[in-house]
N, C-alpha and C positions, 0 to 999 in steps of 0.2 A: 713322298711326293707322287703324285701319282702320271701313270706313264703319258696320258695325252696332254697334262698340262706340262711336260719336260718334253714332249716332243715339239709343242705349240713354241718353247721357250727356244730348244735351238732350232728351228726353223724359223726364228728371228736371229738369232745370233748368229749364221751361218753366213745372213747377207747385210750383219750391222752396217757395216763399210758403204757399202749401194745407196744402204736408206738413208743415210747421212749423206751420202753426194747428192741423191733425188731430191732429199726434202731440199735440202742447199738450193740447189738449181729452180726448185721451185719457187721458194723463198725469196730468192734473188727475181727471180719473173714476177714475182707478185706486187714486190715492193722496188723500184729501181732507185730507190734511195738507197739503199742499204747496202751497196759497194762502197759510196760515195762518202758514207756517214762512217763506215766502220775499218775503210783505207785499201791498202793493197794486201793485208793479210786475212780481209775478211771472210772468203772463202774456208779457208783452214782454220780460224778459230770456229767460225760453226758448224763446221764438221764436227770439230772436237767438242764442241756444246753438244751438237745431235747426238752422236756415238755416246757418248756419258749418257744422255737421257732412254736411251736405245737398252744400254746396259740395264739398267735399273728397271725399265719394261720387260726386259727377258726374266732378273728375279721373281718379277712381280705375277709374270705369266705361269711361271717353273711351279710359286708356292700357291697361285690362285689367291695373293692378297693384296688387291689394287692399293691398300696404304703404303706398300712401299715404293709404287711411283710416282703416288701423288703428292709422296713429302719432297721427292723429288722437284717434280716442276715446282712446288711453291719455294722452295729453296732455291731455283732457279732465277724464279721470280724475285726474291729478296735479294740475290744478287745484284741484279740487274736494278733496280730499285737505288739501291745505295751505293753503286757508281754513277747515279743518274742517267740511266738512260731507258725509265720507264720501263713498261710492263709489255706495251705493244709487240715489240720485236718475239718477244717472249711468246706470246699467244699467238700472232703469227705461226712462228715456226712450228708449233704443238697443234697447228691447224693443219699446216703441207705435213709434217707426217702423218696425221691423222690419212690423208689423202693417198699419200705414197704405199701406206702399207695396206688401202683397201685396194689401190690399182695395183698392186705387184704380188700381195701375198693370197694365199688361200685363205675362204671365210673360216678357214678350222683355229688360222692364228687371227685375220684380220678384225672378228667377229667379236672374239673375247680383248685384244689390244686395242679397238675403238674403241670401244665399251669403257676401257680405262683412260685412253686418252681424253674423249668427252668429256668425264668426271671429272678430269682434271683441268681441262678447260672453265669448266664451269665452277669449282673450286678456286681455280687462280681469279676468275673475273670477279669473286665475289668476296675472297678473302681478305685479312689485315695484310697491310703496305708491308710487316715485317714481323719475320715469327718473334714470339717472346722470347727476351734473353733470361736462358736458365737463371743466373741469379736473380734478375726480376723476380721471378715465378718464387723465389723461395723467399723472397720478402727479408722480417730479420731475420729469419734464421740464415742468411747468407750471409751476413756482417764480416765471420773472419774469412770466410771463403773469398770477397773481395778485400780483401786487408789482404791475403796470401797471396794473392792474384795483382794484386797494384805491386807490391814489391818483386815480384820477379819481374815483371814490365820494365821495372826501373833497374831491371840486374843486380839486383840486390838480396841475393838467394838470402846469406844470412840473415838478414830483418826476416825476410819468409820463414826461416826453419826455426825463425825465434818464437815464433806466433804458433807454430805448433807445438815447441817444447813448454811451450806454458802453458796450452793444455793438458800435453803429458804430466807437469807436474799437479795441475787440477783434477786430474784422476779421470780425465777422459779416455775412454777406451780406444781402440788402434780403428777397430769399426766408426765410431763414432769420427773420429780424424780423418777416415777414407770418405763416410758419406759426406760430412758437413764439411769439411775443407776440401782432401784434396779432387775429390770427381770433380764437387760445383766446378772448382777451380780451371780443370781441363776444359769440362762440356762448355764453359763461359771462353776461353780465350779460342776453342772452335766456331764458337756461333764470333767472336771478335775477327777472326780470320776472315769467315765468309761475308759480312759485313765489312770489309775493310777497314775496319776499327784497328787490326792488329797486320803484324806485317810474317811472313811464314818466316823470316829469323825469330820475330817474338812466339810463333808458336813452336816450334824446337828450343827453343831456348827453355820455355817454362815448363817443357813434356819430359826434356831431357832431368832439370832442375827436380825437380816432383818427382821422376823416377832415382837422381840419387838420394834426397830428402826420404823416400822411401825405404831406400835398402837403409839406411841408419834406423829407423824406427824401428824396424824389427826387432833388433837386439839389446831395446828397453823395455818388453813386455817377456814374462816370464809363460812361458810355454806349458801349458797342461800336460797330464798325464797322456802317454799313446791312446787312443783307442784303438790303436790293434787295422785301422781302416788303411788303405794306401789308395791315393787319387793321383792321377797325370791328368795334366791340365796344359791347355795351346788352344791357340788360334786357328783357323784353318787354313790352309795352301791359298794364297792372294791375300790373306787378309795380314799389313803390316801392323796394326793395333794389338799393344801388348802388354797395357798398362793396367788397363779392367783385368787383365786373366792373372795380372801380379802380383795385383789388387788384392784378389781373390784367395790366390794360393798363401799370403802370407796372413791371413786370420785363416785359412782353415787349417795351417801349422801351428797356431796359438792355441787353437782350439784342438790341440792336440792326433790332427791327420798327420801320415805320412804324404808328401807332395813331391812328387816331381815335375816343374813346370819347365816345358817343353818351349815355350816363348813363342812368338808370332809365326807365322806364314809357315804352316808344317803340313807338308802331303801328307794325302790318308794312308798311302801305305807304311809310310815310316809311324805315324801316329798306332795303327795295328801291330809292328811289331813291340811297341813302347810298351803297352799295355799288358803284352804277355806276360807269359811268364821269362823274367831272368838268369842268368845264374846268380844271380845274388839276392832272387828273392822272386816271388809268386806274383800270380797272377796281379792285376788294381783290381780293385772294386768298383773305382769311378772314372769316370773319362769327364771332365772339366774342359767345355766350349765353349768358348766367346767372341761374339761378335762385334766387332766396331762399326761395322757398315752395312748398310742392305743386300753391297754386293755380295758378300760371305754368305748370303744363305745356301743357295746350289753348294758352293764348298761344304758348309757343313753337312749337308745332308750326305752329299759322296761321302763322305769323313767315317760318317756312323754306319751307315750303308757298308762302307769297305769294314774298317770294324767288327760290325755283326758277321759278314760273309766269311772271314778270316779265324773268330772264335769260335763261332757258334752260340752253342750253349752257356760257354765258359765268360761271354761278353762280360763287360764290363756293364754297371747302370750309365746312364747318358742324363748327365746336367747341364744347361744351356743358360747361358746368358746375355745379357746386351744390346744395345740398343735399337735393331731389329724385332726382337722377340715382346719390347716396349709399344712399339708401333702397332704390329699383330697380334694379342693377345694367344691367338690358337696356333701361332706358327713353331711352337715348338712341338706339337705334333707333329704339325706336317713335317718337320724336317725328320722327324725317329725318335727324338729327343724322350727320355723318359719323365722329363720334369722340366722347368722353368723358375730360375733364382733372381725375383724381380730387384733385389738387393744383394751386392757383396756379402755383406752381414746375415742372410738369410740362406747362401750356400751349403755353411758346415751342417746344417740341420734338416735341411732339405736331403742332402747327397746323404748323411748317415741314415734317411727314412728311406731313401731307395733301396741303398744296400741291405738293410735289415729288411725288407718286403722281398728283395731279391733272393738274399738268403732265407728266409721262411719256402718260399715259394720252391726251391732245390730241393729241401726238405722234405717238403709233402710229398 
């Protein structure tokens, strides 16, 4: 990342708190409905609306890729949508910050953060009432992913893990079971959540469900030969999503890596010593990062940043994934990343081309 778009970023993040009171207070002068309509807690919940929206502006600012706050407001927007209380409130508010942050900040952040809020002004005014739900999007080929996803709703894990073991016995692969059943199944009952479709016990419930349907899978697919490679794989420090990096590590142990996954919300500095060398064994080859949200990017990028500073030369290659890196196609650059794995399934084969390009390159 480069240094004036990470200084532009916390020099917003320094005075989130403020901008979310200003814009507030603005919002409130603007519109005098809007104590009235949203009660005695109104104050404090859109603070905490601003501040979220605030946060995802400082990513956005840090990587220089306004799509990650303009998936924001329109998810904002979708919210507000389907608790019925329209869209107005919504633009509003993305108007007073707009306002707050050209009167309080320097043009060096305010110039580049109108810039994005505009866009997304004009994006929200002009877009669909509600994003498409992933299984939508996948037509039939989502059929068991919502078969999978209706039985854990109903708490009914086993009818769920049944629908999968009968693919296992159809010869479906553990890849093929991650993309076509269990993601759909995740990304659907999150977009169910933010839509108030689903209730946040139904979403721990089926995340919790799916991750032990998970650890059973494992130990019906027979494991390839070593190739000799060892990856460490996490999430980075704030990000609690652990299920894609799970995902991830247990096909590229089928496909015969050594894996040690590190699980969610891991500092960079612990993540650099992981990766060293052991006593029980050498250097990794790979460092396996995934994202579940936009806000992880800055993380990840300190992640590999600390990382590199700490090995050197001896660094591990750097594979990225999730659903940020989705959004921004180039943003795996900008974070240090050496690659981008737009698929689970597409990991082991990606990360074993770095390392062999890495190892050539020592070589020469």
């Amino acid at each position: 990342m480069q240094s004036a778009h990470l200084q532009a970023a916390d020099a917003l993040e320094s005075v989130c708190r403020a901008v979310a009171e200003w814009t507030v207070d603005q919002h409130c002068a603007a519109d005098a409905s809007l104590e009235s309509r949203f009660g005695p807690e109104c104050r404090r919940l859109w603070r905490g609306d601003v501040q979220a929206r605030v946060a995802h502006l400082v990513e956005a600012l840090a990587a220089d890729e306004p799509a990650l706050f303009l998936a924001s407001a329109a998810w904002s927007r979708a919210a507000f949508l389907a608790r019925d209380m329209g869209d107005g409130d919504v633009l509003r508010s993305l108007r007073c910050l707009r306002e707050v942050i050209t009167e309080h900040l320097p043009s060096t952040v305010s110039d580049r953060a109108g810039a994005m809020i505009d866009r997304a002004i004009r994006e929200v005014e002009a877009g669909p009432h509600t994003p498409e739900s992933p299984l939508e999007h996948m037509g039939d080929q989502g059929t068991l992913a919502r078969l999978f996803l209706l039985h854990l709703l109903q708490r009914e894990r086993d009818h769920a893990e049944r629908i999968v073991q009968e693919q296992i016995d159809g010869n479906m692969s553990l890849a093929e079971i991650h993309e076509r059943i269990l993601a759909p199944a995740m990304n659907e009952i999150g977009h169910m959540w933010h839509m108030r479709e689903a209730s946040i016990a139904d979403e721990h419930y089926c995340t919790a469900s799916t991750l032990a349907i998970l650890a059973r899978l494992r130990g019906q697919y027979e494991r390839r030969t070593s190739n000799g490679m060892l990856a460490v794989s996490c999430s980075s420090g704030g990000d609690m999503h652990d299920l894609g990096i799970r995902m991830i590590s247990d096909l590229m142990e089928l496909d015969g890596w050594n894996v040690e996954c590190l699980g969610a919300n891991m500092p960079s500095h612990e993540v650099a010593e992981s990766v060293g060398a052991q006593p029980h064994r050498g250097p990794a080859d790979l460092l396996l990062v995934s994202a579940g949200t936009p806000l992880a990017v800055r993380g990840i990028a300190n992640l590999i940043a600390t990382v590199r500073a700490a090995m050197g030369s001896q660094s591990p290659a750097v594979l990225v994934g999730g659903m940020p890196f989705h959004m921004a196609p180039n943003l795996w650059r900008t974070v240090g990343a050496d690659g981008f794995a737009p698929r689970a399934s597409m990991a082991s084969t990606a990360g074993a081309e770095l390392v062999r390009a890495r190892r050539a390159g020592a070589r020469a």
